[in-house]
C-alpha positions as CSV (number, residue, x, y, z in Angstrom):
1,X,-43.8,133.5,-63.2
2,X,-42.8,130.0,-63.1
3,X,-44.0,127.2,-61.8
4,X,-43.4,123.2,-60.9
5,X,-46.3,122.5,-62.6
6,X,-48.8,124.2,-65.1
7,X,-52.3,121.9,-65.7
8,X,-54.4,123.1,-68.2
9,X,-57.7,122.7,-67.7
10,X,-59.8,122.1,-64.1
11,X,-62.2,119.3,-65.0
12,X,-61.9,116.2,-62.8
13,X,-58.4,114.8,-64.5
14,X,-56.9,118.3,-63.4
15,X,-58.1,118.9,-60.1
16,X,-57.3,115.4,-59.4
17,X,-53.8,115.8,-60.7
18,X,-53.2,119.2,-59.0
19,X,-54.9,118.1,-55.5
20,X,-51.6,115.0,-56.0
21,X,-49.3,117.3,-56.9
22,X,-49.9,120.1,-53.8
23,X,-49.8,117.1,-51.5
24,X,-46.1,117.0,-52.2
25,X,-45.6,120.4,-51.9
26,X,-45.5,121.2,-55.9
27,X,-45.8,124.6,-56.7
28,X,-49.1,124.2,-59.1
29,X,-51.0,126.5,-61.6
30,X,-54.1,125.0,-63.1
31,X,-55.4,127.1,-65.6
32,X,-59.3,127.0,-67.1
33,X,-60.5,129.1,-69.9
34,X,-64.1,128.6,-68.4
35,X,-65.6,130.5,-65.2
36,X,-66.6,127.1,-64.4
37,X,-64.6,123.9,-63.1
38,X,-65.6,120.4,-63.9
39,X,-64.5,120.3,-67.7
40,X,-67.2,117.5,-69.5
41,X,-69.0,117.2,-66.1
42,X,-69.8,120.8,-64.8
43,X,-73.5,122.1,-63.7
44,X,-75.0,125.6,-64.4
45,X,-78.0,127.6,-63.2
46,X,-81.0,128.5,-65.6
47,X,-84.2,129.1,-64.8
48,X,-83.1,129.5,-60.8
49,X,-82.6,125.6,-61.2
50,X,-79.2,124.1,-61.0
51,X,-78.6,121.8,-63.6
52,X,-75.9,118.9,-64.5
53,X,-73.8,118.5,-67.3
54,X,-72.7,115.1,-68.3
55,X,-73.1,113.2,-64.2
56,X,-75.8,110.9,-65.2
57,X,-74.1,108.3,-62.9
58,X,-70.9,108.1,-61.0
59,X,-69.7,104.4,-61.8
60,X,-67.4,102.5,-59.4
61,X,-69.8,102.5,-56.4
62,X,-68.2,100.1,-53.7
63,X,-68.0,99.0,-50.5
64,X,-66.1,101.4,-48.4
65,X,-64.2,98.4,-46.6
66,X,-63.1,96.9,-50.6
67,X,-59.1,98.5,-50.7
68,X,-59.0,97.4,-54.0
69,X,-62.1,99.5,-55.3
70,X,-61.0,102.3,-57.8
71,X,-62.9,104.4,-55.6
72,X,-61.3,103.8,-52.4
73,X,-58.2,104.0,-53.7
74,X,-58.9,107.1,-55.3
75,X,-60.1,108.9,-51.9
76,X,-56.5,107.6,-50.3
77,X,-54.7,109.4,-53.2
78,X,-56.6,112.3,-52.4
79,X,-56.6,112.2,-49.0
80,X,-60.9,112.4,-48.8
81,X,-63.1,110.8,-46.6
82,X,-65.7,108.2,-48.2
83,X,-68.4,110.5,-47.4
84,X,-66.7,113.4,-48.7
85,X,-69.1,112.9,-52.1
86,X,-72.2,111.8,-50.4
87,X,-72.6,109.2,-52.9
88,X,-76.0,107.6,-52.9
89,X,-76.9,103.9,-54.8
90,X,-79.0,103.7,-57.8
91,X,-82.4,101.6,-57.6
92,X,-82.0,99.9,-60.2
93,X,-81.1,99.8,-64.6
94,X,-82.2,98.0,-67.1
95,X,-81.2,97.4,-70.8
96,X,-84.4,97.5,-73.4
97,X,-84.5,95.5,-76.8
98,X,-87.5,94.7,-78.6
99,X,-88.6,91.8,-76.8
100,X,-86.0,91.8,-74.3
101,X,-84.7,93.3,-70.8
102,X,-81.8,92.6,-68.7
103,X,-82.1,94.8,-65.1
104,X,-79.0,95.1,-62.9
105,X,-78.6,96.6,-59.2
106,X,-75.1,97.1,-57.6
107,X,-75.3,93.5,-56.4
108,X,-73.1,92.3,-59.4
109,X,-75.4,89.1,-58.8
110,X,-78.3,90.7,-60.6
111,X,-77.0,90.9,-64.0
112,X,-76.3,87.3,-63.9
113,X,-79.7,86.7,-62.4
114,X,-80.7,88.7,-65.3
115,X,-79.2,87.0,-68.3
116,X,-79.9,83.6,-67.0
117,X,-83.2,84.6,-67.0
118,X,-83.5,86.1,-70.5
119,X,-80.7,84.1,-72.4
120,X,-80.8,81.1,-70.7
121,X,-78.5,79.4,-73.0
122,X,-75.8,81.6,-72.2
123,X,-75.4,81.6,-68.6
124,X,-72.2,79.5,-68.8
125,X,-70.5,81.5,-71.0
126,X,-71.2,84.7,-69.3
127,X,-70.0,83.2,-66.1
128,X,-67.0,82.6,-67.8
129,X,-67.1,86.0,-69.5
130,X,-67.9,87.5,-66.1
131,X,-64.5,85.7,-64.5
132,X,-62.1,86.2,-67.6
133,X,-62.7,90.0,-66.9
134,X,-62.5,90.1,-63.7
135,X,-59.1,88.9,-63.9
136,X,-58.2,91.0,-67.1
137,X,-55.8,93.7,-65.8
138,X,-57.5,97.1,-67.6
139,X,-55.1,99.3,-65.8
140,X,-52.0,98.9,-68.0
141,X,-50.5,101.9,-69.6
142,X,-49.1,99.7,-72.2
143,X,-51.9,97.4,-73.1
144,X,-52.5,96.4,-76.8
145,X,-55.6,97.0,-78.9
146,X,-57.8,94.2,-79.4
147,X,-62.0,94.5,-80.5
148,X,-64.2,94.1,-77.4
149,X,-66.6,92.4,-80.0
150,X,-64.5,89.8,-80.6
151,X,-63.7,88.9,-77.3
152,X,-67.4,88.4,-76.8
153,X,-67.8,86.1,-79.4
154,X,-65.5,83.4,-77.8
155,X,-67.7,83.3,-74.8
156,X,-71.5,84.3,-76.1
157,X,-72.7,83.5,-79.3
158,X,-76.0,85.1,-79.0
159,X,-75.5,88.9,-80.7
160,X,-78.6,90.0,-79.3
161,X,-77.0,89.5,-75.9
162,X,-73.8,90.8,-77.3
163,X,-75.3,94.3,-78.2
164,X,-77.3,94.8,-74.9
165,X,-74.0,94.4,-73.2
166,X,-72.3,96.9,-75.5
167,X,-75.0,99.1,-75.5
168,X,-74.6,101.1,-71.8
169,X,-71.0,100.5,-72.4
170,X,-70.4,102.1,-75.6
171,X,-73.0,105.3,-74.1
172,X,-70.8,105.7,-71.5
173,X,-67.3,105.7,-73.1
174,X,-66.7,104.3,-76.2
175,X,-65.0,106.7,-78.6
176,X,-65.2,104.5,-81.3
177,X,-67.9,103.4,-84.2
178,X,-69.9,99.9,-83.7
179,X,-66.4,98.3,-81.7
180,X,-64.6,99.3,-78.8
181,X,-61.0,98.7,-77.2
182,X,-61.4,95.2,-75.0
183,X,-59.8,97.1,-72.4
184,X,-62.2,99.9,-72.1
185,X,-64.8,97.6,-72.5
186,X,-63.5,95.9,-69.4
187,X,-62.6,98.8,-67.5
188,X,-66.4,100.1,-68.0
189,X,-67.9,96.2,-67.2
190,X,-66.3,96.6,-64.1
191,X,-67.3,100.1,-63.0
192,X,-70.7,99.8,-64.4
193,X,-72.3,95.8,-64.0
194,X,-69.8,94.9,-61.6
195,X,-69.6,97.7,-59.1
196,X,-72.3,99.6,-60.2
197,X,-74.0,103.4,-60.3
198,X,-74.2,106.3,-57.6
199,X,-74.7,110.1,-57.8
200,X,-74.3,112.6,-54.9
201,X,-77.9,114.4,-53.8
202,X,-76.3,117.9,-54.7
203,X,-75.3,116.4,-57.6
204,X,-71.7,116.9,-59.5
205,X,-71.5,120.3,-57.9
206,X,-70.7,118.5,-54.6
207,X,-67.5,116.3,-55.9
208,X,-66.5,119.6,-58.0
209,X,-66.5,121.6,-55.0
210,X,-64.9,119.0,-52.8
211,X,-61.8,118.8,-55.3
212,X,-61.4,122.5,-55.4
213,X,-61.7,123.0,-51.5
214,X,-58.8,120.2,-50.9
215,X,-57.0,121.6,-53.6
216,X,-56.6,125.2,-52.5
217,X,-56.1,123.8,-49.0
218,X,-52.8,122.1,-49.7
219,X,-51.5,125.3,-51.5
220,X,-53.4,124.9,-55.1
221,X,-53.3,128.2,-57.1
222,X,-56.3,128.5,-59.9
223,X,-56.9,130.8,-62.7
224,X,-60.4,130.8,-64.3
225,X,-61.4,132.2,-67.5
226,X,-57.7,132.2,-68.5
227,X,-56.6,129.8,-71.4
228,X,-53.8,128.9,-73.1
229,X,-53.4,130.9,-76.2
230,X,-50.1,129.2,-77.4
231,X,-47.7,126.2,-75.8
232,X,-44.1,127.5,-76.9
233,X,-41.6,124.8,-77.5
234,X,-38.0,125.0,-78.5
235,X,-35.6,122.0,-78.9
236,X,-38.8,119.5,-78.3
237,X,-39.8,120.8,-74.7
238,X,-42.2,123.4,-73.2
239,X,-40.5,126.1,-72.7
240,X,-43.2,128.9,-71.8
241,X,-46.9,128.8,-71.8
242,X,-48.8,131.9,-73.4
243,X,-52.1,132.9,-71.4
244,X,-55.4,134.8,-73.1
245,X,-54.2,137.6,-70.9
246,X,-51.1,138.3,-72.3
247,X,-49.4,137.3,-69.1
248,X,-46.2,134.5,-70.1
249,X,-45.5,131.6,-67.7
250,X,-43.1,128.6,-67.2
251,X,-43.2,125.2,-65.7
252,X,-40.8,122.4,-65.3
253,X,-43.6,120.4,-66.7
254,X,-47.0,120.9,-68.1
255,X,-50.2,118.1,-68.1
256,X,-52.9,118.9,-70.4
257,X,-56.4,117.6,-69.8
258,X,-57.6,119.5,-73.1
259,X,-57.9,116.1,-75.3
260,X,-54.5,115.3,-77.1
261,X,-55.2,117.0,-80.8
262,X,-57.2,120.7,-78.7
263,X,-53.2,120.7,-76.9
264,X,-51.4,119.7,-80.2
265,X,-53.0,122.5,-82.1
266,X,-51.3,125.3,-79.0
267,X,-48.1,123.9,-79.7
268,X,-45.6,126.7,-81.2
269,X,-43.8,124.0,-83.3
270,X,-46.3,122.3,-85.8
271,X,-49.2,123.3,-87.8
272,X,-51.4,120.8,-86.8
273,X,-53.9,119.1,-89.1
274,X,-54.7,115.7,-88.2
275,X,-56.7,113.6,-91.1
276,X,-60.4,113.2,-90.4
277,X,-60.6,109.5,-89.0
278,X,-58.0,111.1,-86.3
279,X,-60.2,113.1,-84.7
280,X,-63.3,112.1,-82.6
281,X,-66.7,112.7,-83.6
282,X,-68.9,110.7,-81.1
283,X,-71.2,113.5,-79.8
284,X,-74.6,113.3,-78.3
285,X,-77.5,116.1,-78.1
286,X,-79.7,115.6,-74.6
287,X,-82.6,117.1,-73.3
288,X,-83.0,117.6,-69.5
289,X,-87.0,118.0,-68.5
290,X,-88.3,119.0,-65.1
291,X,-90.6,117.7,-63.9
292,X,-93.7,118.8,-61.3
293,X,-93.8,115.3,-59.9
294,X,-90.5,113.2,-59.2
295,X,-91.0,110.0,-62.2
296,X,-91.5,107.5,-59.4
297,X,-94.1,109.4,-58.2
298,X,-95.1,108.4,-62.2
299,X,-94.5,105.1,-62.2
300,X,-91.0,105.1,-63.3
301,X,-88.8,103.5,-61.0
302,X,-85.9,102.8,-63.1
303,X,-82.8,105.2,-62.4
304,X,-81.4,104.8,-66.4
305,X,-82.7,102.8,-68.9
306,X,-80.5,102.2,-72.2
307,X,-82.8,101.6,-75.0
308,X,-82.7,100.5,-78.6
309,X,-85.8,100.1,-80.5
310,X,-83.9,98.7,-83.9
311,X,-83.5,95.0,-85.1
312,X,-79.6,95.6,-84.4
313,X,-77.9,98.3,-82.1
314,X,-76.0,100.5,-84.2
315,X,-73.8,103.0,-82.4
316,X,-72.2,105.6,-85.0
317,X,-72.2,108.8,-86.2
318,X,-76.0,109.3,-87.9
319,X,-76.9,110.4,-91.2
320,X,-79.1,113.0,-89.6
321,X,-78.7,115.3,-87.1
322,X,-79.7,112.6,-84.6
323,X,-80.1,109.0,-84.2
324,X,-83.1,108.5,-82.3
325,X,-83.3,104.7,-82.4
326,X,-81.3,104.4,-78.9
327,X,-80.5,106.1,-76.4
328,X,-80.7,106.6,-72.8
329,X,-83.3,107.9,-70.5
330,X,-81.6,108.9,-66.6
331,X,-83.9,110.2,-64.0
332,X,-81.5,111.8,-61.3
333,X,-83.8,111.7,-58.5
334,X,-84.7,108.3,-58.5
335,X,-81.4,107.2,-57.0
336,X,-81.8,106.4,-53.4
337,X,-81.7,109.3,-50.8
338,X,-82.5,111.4,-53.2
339,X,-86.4,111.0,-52.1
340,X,-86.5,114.8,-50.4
341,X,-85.7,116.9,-53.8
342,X,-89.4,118.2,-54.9
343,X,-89.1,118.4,-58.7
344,X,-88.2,115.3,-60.8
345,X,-85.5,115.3,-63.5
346,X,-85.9,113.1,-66.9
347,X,-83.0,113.3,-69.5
348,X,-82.9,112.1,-72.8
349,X,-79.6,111.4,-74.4
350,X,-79.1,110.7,-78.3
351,X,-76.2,110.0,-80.8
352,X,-75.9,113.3,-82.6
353,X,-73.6,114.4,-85.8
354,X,-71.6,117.3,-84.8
355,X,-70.7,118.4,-88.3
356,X,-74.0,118.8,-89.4
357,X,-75.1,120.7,-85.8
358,X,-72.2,123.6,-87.2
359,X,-73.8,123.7,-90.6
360,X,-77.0,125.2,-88.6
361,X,-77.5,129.1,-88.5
362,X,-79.5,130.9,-85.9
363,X,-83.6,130.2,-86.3
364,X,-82.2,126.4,-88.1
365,X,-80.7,126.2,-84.7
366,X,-82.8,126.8,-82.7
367,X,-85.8,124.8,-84.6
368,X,-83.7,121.5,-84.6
369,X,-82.8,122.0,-80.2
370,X,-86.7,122.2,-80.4
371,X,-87.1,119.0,-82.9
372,X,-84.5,117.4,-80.3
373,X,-86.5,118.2,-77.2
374,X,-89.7,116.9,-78.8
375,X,-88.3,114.0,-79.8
376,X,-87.0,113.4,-76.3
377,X,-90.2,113.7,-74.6
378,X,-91.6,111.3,-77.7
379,X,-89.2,108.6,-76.3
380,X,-89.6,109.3,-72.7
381,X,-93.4,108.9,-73.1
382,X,-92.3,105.1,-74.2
383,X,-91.2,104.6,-70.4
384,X,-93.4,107.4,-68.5
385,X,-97.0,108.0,-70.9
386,X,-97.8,111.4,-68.3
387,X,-94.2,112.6,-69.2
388,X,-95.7,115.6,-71.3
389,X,-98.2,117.2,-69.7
390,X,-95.9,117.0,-66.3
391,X,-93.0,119.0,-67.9
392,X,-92.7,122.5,-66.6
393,X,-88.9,123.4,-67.7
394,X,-86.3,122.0,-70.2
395,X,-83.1,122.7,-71.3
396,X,-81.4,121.2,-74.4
397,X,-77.7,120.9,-75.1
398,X,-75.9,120.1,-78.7
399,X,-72.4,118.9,-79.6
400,X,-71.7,122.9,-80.3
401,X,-73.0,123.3,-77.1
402,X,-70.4,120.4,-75.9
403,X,-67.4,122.2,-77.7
404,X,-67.8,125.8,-76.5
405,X,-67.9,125.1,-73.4
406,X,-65.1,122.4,-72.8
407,X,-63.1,123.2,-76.2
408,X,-63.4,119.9,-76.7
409,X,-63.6,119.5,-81.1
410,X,-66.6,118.4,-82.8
411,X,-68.0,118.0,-79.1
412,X,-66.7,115.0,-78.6
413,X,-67.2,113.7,-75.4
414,X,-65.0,111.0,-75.4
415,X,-62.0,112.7,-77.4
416,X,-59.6,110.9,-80.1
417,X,-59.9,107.6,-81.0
418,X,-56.7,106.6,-79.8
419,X,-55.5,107.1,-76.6
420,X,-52.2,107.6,-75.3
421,X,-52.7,105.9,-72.0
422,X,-48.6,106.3,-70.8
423,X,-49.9,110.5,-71.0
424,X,-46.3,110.6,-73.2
425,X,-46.5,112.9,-76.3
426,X,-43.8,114.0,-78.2
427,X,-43.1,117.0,-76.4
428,X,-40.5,116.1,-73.4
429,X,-42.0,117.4,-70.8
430,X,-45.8,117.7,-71.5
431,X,-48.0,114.9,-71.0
432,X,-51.8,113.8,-70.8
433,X,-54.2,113.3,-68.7
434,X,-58.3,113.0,-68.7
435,X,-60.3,112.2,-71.7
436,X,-57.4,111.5,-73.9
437,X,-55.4,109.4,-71.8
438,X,-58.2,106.4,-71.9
439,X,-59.3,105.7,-68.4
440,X,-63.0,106.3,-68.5
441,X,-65.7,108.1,-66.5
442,X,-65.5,110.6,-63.4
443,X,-63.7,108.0,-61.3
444,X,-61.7,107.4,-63.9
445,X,-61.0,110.8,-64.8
446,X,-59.7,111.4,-61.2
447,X,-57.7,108.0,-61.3
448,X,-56.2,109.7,-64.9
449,X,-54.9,113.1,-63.1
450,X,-53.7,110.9,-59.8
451,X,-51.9,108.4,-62.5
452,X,-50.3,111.0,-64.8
453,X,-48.9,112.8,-61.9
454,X,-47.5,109.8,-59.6
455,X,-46.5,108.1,-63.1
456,X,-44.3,112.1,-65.1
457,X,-43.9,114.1,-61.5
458,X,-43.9,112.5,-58.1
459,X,-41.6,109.3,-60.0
460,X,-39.1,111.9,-60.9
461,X,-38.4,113.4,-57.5
């Protein structure tokens, strides 16, 4: 069967792209090898409680009225409604250093409140730093590399303050050891300090179910738990598409949201064996604990809290199986409106080394997820001492538990280090979108799909 379009993959970039797509009357497959949608930011049911994969916080929160919010602009694209996600504010987060706090609402005001208060001597400059990024134009597809850090240094000269702005930053998006891109970094300063957190009551299941509805309303077709076994290209173009069924298709062109090396490894023409620094490796184990009381009700009011506990904040790889020395600590139902759900949710997320996670057998396994989940509740008791004895479920996931169900390699969340933000690979007619084309987050995984397909498709006529 052929088609306009084939996506592979119906996480947020895909469903984004295909909802686009079908709006100008593209004939459009999206295929998923899952039974779920969302990709990286899905939700499951265990223990009769439905539970969240990767949403700790929608970024991007704005003012319905602001036509220049990513946001807004997104729900044009897409044709939605502001309400459509039922996105509620966070209370408040905070940054935690030994010895120091900064605390930020979505009143962009507050982080400035903040550092003024903490490093006083650097108020200036982070005015400055605050105004050279607002101006700094993060959304071009042809935008050089240049290190975040270093940009810092020519306004702050404090590192102390340098790391606690890296910190929530580099948690939420950084694909990359110690350093980050200066136009991630500003792309996730904006969505983050500047516009600031939300989360729908139902959680991601409401946004996922949103996308899919509008989809198969403007003509959308879907197939679930059918891959892509193998991308067959003759003469440098996609010329068929073979499926885990068997079945054989065609488009005029295919967009991957797999990550770019998972789609390069399909392709018919190349054996594909890219060199070990090529390849992501930025992987995180987290433990999500129920709770009998909601943690506000405990006397934690904080909706996420990113903590370091070391001299310096180190974000790589670890020598262990985890890194427990930061982290982050998200309690879902202390966002605002979220006041009527009767358990409380604490999760614990650490840097975790996904190649030695696959060295681990069955009972190893399963006694470091329990080593994890201890250590989580050990942390969380830093911030709520009653956590423990108010725990009454928990789940734990892994980096293997991050690549078998989104195929993503070494379950890396944020894919390859380098990013191919024109979606252009070397295939004619196949191109990127999501994790692999840079733009960060679930906004900006929507705003990837919506940009890929406006940019290789709607352009073209």
């Amino acid at each position: 069967m052929h088609h306009d379009v084939v996506i592979i993959g119906a996480g947020m970039s895909g469903l984004a792209a295909g909802i686009r797509l079908a709006h100008f009357d593209r004939r459009v497959l999206i295929v998923e090898k899952h039974y779920a949608f969302g990709g990286l930011n899905s939700y499951y049911t265990l223990g009769k409680r439905a539970f969240d994969v990767g949403l700790h916080a929608v970024t991007n929160f704005a003012d319905p009225k602001d036509r220049s919010a990513p946001l807004n602009k997104l729900l044009r694209q897409l044709r939605l409604r502001w309400e459509d996600f039922d996105l509620k504010p966070q209370r408040f987060t905070e940054v935690r250093f030994p010895g120091r706090r900064l605390r930020w609402t979505n009143d962009a005001s507050s982080l400035l409140d903040s550092v003024a208060e903490t490093f006083p001597k650097e108020a200036d400059g982070f005015r400055r730093l605050v105004a050279f990024l607002r101006d700094y134009d993060d959304t071009r597809l042809d935008a050089s590399e240049r290190s975040a850090r270093a940009a810092l240094t020519e306004f702050l000269r404090d590192p102390s303050l340098i790391d606690m702005l890296l910190c929530p930053l580099m948690y939420y998006g950084s694909t990359t050891e110690h350093d980050m891109d200066v136009s991630h970094f500003a792309t996730l300063f904006k969505s983050i300090f500047l516009e600031g957190f939300a989360r729908p009551v139902e959680g991601v299941r409401r946004i996922i179910k949103t996308l899919v509805r509008r989809y198969r309303a403007c003509g959308g077709k879907i197939r679930m738990r059918c891959g892509v076994r193998r991308i067959i290209v003759n003469d440098g173009r996609v010329q068929a598409l073979e499926l885990d069924d068997g079945d054989t298709i065609t488009a005029d062109v295919v967009l991957s949201s797999a990550g770019y090396h998972e789609t390069m490894r399909l392709c018919s023409d190349r054996s594909w064996n890219p060199a070990p620094e090529e390849m992501g490796r930025i992987s995180f184990v987290e433990s999500i604990l129920v709770l009998d009381r909601r943690p506000d009700e405990l006397g934690h009011e904080a909706t996420i809290v990113f903590f370091n506990d070391a001299d310096r904040f180190t974000y790589a790889v670890p020598d262990d199986l985890i890194d427990a020395r930061s982290g982050v600590v998200c309690c879902p139902t202390n966002y605002i409106g979220h006041e009527t759900i009767p358990e409380g949710w604490f999760r614990v997320t650490l840097l975790a080394d996904p190649l030695r996670w696959k060295t681990l057998d069955g009972a190893a396994y399963r006694h470091a997820k329990e080593r994890v989940l201890e250590e989580a509740i050990r942390r969380g008791e830093a911030y709520m001492p009653a956590l423990r004895k108010h725990v009454v479920f928990s789940d734990t996931f892994t980096p293997r538990t991050i690549e078998r169900y989104t195929g993503h390699l070494h379950g890396a969340v944020y894919g390859a280090p380098r990013k191919r933000r024109d979606g252009r690979t070397d295939i004619a007619n196949l191109f990127l979108c999501g994790t692999d084309q840079g733009f960060l987050g679930i906004i900006g995984a929507m705003l990837s799909g919506i940009t890929i397909a406006n940019l290789h498709v709607l352009s073209e006529g």
